[in-house]
C-alpha positions as CSV (number, residue, x, y, z in Angstrom):
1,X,-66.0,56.1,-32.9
2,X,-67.9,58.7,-30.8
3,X,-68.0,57.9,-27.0
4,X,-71.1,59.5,-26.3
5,X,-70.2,59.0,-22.7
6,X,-67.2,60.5,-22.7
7,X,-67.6,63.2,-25.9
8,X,-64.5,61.9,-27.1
9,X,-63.8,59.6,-30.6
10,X,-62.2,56.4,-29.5
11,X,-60.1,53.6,-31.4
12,X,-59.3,50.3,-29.8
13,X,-55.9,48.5,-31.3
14,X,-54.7,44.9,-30.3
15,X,-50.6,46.1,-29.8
16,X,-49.7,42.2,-29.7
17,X,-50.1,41.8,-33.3
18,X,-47.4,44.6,-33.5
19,X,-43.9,43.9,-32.8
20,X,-42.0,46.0,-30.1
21,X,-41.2,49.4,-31.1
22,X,-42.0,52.4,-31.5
23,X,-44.6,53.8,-33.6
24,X,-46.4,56.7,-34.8
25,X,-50.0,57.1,-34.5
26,X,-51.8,60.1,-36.3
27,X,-55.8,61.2,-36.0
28,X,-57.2,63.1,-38.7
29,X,-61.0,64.9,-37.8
30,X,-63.0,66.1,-41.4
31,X,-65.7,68.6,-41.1
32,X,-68.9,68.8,-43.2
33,X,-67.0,71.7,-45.2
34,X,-64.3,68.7,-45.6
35,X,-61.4,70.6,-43.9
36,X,-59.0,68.2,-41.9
37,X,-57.4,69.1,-38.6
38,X,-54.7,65.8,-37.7
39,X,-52.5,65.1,-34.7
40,X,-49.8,62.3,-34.1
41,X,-48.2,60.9,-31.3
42,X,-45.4,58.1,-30.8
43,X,-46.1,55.6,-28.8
44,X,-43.6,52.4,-27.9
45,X,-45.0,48.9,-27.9
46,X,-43.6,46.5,-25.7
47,X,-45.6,43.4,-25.4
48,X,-42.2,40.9,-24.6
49,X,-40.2,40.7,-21.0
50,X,-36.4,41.0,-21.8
51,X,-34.5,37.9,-22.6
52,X,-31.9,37.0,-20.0
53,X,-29.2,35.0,-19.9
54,X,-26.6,34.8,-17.0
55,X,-23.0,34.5,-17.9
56,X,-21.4,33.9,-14.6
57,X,-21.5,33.1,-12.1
58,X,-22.5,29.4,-13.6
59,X,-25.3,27.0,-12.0
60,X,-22.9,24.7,-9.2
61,X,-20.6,26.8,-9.2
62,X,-18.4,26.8,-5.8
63,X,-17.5,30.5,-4.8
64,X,-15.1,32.5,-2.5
65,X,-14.5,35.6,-1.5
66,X,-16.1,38.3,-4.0
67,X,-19.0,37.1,-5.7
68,X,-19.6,39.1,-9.5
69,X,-22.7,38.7,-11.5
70,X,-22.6,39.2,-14.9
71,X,-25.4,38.7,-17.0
72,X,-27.0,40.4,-20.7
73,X,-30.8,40.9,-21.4
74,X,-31.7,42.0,-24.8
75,X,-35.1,44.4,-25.1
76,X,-36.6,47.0,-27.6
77,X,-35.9,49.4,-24.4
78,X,-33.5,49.9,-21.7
79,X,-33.6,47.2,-19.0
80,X,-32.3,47.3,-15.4
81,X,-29.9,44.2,-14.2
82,X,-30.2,43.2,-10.8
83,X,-29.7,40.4,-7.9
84,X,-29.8,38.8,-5.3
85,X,-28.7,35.6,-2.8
86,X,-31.0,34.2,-0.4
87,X,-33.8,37.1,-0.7
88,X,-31.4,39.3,0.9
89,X,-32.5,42.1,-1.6
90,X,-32.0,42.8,-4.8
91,X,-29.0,44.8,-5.8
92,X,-27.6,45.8,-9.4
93,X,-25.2,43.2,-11.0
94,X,-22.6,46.3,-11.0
95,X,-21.8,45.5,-7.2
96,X,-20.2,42.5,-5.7
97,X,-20.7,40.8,-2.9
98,X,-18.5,39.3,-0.1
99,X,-19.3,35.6,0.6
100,X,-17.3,35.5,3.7
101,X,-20.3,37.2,4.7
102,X,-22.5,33.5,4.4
103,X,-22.5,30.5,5.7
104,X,-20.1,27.6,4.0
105,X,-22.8,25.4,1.6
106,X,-25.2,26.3,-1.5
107,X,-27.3,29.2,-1.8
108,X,-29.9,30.3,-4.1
109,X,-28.9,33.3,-6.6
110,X,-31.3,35.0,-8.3
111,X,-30.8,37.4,-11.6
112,X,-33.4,39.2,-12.7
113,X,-33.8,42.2,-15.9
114,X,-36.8,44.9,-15.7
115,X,-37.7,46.7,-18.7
116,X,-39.1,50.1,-18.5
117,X,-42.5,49.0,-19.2
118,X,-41.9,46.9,-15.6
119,X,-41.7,43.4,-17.4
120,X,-39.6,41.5,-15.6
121,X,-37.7,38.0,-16.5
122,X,-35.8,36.5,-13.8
123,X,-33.4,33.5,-14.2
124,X,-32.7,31.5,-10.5
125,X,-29.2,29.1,-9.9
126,X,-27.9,27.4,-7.1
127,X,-23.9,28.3,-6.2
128,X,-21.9,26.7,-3.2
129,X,-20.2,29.1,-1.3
130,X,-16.7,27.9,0.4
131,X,-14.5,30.5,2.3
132,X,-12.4,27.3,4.4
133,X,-9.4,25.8,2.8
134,X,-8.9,22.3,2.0
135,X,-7.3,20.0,4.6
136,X,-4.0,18.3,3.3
137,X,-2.0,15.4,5.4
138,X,1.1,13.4,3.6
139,X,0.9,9.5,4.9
140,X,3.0,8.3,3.1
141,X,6.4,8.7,3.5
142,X,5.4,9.2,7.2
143,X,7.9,10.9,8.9
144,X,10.8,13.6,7.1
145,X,14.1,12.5,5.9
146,X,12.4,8.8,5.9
147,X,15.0,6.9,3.0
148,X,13.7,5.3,1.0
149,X,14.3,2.9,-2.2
150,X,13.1,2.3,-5.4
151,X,9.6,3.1,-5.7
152,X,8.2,6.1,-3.4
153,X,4.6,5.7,-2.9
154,X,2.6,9.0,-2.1
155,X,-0.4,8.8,0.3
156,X,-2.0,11.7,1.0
157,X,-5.6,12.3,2.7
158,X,-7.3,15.7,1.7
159,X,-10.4,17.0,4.0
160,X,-12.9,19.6,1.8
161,X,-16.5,19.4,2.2
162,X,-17.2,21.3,-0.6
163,X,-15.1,19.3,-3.4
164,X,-12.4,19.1,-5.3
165,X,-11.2,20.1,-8.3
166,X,-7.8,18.8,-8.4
167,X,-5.0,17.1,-6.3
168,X,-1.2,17.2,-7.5
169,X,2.2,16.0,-6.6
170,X,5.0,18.2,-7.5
171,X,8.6,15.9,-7.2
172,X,11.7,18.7,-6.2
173,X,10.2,21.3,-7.9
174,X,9.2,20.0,-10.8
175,X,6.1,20.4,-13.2
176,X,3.1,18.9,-10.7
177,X,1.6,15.4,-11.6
178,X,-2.3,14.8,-11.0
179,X,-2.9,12.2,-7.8
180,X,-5.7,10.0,-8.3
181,X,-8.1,8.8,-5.5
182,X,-8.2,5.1,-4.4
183,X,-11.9,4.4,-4.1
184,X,-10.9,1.6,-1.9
185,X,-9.1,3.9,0.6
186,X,-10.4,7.1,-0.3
187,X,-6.5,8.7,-0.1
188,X,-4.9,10.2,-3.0
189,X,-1.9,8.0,-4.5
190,X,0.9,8.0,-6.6
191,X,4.0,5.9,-7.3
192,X,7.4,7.6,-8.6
193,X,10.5,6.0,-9.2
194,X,13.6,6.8,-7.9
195,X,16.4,5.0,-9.5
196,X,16.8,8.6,-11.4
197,X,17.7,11.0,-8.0
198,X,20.9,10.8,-6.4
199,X,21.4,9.4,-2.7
200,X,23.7,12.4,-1.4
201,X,21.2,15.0,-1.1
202,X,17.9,15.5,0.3
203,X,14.7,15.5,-1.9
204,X,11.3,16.3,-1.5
205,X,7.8,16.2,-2.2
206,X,5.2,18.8,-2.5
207,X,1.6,18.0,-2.4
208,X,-1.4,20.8,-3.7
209,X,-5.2,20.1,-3.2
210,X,-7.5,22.7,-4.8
211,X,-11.3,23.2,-4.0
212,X,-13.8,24.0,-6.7
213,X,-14.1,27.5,-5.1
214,X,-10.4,28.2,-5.9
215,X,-8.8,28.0,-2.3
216,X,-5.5,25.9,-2.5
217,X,-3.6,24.1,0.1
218,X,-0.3,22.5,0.2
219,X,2.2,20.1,2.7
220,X,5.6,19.2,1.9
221,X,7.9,16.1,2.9
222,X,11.4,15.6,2.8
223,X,12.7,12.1,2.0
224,X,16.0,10.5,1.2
225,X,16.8,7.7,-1.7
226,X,19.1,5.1,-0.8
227,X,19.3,2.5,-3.8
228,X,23.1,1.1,-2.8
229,X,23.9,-1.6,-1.0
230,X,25.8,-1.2,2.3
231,X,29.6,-1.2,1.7
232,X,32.1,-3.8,3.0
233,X,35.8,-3.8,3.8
234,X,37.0,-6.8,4.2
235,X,39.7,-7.0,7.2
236,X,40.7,-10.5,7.3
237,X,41.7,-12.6,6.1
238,X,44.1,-10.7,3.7
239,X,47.0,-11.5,1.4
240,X,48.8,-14.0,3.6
241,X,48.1,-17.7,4.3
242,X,46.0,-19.0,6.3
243,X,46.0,-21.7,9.1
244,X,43.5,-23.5,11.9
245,X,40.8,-21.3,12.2
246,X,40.3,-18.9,9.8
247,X,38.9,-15.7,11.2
248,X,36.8,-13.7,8.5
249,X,36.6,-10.1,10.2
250,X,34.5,-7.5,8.1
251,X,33.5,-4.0,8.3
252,X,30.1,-2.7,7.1
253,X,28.3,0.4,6.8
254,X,25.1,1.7,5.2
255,X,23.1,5.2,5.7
256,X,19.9,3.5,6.6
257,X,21.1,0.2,8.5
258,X,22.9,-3.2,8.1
259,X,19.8,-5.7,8.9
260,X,22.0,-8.7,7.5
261,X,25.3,-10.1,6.9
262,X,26.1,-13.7,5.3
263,X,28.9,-15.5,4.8
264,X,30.1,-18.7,2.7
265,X,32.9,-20.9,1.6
266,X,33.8,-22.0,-1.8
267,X,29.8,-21.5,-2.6
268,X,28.7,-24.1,0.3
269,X,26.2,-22.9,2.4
270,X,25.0,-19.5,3.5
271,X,26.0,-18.6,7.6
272,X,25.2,-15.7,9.4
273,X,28.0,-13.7,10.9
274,X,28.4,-12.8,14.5
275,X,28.2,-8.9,15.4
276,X,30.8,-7.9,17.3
277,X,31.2,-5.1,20.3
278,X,32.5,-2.8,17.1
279,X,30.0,-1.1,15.6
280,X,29.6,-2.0,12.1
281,X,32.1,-5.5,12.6
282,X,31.1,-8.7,12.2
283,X,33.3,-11.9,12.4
284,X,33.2,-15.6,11.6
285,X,35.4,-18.4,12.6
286,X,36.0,-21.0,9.3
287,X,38.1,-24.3,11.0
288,X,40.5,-25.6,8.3
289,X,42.4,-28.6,8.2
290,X,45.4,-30.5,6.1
291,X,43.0,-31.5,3.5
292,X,41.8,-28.2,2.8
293,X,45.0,-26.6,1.9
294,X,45.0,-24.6,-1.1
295,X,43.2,-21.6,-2.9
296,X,39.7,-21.1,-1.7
297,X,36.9,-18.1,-1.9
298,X,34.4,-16.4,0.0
299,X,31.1,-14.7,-0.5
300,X,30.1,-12.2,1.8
301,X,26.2,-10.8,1.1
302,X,24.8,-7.9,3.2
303,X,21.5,-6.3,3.1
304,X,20.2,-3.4,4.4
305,X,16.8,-2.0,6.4
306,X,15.5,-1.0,2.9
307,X,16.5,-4.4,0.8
308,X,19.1,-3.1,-1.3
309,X,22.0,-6.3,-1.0
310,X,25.1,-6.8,-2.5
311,X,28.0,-9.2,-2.7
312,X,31.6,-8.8,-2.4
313,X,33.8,-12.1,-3.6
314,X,37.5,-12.5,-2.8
315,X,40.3,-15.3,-2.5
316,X,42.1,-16.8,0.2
317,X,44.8,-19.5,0.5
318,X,45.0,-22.3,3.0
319,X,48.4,-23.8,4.4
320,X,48.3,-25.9,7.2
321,X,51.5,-27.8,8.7
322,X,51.4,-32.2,7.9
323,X,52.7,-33.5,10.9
324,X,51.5,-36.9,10.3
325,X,54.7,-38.1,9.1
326,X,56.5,-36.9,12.2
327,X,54.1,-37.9,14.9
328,X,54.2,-42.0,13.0
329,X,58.3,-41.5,13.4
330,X,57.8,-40.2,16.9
331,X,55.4,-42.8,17.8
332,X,57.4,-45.6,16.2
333,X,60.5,-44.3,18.8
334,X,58.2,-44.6,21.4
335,X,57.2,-47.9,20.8
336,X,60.9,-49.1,20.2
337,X,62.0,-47.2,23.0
338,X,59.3,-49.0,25.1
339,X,60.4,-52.4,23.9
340,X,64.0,-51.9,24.9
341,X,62.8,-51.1,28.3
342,X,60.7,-53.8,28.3
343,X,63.5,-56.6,27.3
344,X,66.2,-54.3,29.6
345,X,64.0,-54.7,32.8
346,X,63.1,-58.2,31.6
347,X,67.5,-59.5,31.5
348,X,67.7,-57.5,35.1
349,X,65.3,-59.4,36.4
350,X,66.2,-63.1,35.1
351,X,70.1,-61.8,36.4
352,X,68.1,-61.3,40.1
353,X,66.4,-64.6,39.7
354,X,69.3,-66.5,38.3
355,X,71.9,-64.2,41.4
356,X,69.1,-65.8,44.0
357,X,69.1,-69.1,43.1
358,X,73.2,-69.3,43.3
359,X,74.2,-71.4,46.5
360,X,75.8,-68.6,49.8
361,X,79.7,-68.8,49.5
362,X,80.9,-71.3,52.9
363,X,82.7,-69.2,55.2
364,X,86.2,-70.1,55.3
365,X,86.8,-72.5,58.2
366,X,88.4,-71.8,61.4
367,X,92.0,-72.6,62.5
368,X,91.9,-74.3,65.3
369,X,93.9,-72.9,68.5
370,X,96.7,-73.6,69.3
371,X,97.5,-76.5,71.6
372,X,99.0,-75.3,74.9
373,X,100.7,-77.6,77.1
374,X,98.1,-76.3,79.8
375,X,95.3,-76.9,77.5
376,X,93.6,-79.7,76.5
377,X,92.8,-80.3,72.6
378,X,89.7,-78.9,71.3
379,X,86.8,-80.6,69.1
380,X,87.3,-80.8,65.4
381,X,84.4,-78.5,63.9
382,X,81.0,-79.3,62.7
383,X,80.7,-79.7,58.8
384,X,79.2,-76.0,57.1
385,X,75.5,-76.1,56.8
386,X,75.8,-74.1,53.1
387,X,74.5,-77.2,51.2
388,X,71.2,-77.6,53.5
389,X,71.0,-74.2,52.3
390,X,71.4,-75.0,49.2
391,X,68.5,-77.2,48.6
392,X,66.1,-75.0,50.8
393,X,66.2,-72.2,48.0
394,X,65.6,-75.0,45.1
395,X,62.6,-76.1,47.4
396,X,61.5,-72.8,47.9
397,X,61.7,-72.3,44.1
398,X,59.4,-75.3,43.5
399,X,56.9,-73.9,46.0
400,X,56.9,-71.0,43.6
401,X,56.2,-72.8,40.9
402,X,54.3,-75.5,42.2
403,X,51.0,-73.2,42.2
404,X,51.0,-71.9,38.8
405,X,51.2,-75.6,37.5
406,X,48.2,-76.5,39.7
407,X,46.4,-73.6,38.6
408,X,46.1,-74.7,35.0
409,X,47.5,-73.8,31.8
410,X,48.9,-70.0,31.4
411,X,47.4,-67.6,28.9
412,X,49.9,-67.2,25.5
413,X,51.9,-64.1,25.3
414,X,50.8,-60.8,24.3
415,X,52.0,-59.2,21.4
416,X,55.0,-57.2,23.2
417,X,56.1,-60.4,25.2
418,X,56.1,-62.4,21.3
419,X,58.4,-58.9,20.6
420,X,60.5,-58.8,23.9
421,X,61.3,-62.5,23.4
422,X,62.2,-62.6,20.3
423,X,64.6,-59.5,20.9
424,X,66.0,-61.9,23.9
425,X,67.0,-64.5,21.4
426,X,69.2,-62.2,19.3
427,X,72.9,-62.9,20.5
């Protein structure tokens, strides 16, 4: 169609029924004389943006250090990849970029792919960047070379504001185990038996949090395992027999601690020993009598600071000395000797009574002088006064007993006057 503006033949085409591509397009002028003069010319139609699709890095994701775009975009025609974070300018997905560089937190990424008719299709995510480490603290055992027994319970507190991925527990250098968090507490836990390790060497536990950007942190704690009960040796009593007090001497030691140490007899009841000034000794003082002679066993139980108790059992033999059959012989003398005292002292004084009452001997009577011539006779003596005497002492001895009879009735005898008499009677 003639432009008669312009002088020139024009034809108008609608290019968005076409697909993109590349096409040929000819024009062919006739004269009246019917000759054809023609002319082509290849044109590209591109009525479509690219299609773009961003493989990494994904929408959430947490990022550190380098950050690398990768992305496709499909187009009839070449296309130019490009991005940008935080409309700090766009720069081809080729080059990286350092997120040490931005703030800790989520920033917006933008991809975008131009064709070269300048369509444009550009795809925005959000990624967390996170350049800090996670914070890692062991609670639990709290201090190292803490023993412990059993069951070891892990505590562990992690600090990372921009998440987790994962927390694990790695026991001696073995395979790690994932820690799970207690909603209640918000610590990481785990229980491990140790009935498996051995109590003479040191163990430990390793403990590795890991943010979503990558970054890992670890802490480590040493621990012991102590899953025997303290040991005894017994010091007394020992092989020989026993007498009185029975002393019960022990000696007891334990890595982490004696906290008790219980004693009984022949399964009576349970006593707590007495620490000595020794360390590790403890005693206990077990009175025995005649009755209890024989074979007889004790118990002794100790328990340490981390509960592990045991019992050690042995035998002892009791042997104490009857004296009761002497001491009733000995007391039986006594008695007898007593008696014969008694009826000795009792003949002495009846011979003192009876050696009182006996009338004084006269005195033999003077001779009389001899008559001198010069001398007048001399008077014939007086009679002796010895019986006057005589019946003053029986007097006397009625005064004596004059007030007992007056006084009433006496009391009977005692039993060892009944005795004392009747051994008087014997001849």
């Amino acid at each position: 169609m003639l432009n008669r503006a312009s002088g020139l033949y024009e034809a108008a085409l609608d290019t968005r029924a076409l697909a993109d591509g590349t096409y040929l397009f000819t024009a062919l002028a006739t004269d009246l004389a019917g000759r054809e003069v023609g002319a082509a010319l290849w044109l590209r139609i591109d009525n479509h943006p690219p299609e773009l699709s961003v493989l990494s890095p994904e929408d959430g994701a947490h990022m550190t250090g380098e950050l690398e775009v990768r992305a496709e975009a499909r187009d009839e025609f070449g296309t130019v990849l490009e991005y940008q974070l935080d409309n700090t300018g766009w720069r081809p997905t080729s080059k990286t970029l350092d997120t040490t560089a931005v703030s800790d937190g989520p920033h917006e990424l933008a991809v975008r792919a131009r064709d070269e008719s300048g369509q444009t299709t550009t795809l925005r995510i959000t990624i967390y960047t996170d350049g800090t480490s996670p914070v890692v603290s062991i609670l639990e055992p709290m201090a190292g070379g803490v023993a412990v027994s059993g069951e070891l319970i892990v505590i562990v507190a992690v600090g990372e504001e921009g998440g987790l991925s994962g927390v694990t527990l790695s026991l001696d250098g073995a395979a790690p185990l994932p820690m799970a968090m207690n909603r209640a507490t918000g610590y990481y836990e785990a229980r491990l038996s140790t009935r498996a390790l051995s109590d003479d060497v040191a163990h430990n536990v390793s403990v590795s949090a890991t943010s979503r950007s990558g970054l890992v942190a670890s802490a480590t704690r040493e621990f012991r395992v102590d899953n025997s009960p303290p040991v005894v040796r017994v010091r007394s009593p020992g092989s020989m027999e026993q007498k009185g007090d029975v002393r019960f001497d022990v000696e007891v030691s334990d890595a982490t601690g004696v906290s008790s140490v219980m004693i009984r007899v022949d399964g009576g009841q349970w006593r707590e020993m007495t620490a000595s000034r020794a360390p590790g000794r403890f005693t206990f003082i077990y009175p025995t009598t005649v009755a209890q002679n024989g074979e007889h066993t004790f118990e002794i139980r100790v328990r340490d600071a981390l509960g592990n108790e045991g019992t050690t059992v042995q035998a002892f033999r009791v042997r104490n000395d009857d004296w009761g059959p002497y001491i009733l012989v000995l007391v039986v003398a006594l008695i007898l000797v007593a008696l014969g005292a008694m009826v000795a002292r009792g003949r002495r004084k009846r011979k003192e009574e009876a050696e009182a009452l006996e009338p004084e001997p006269s005195p033999p009577p003077e001779e009389p002088p001899k008559a001198f011539p010069e001398m007048a006779p001399l008077a014939p003596p007086e009679p002796s006064e010895a019986p006057q005497a005589h019946v003053v002492l029986k007097d006397k001895r009625a005064e004596s007993e004059a007030p007992a009879s007056e006084a009433g009735p006496r009391p009977g005898p005692s039993p060892i006057e009944e005795i004392t008499e009747r051994l008087e009677e014997r001849p």
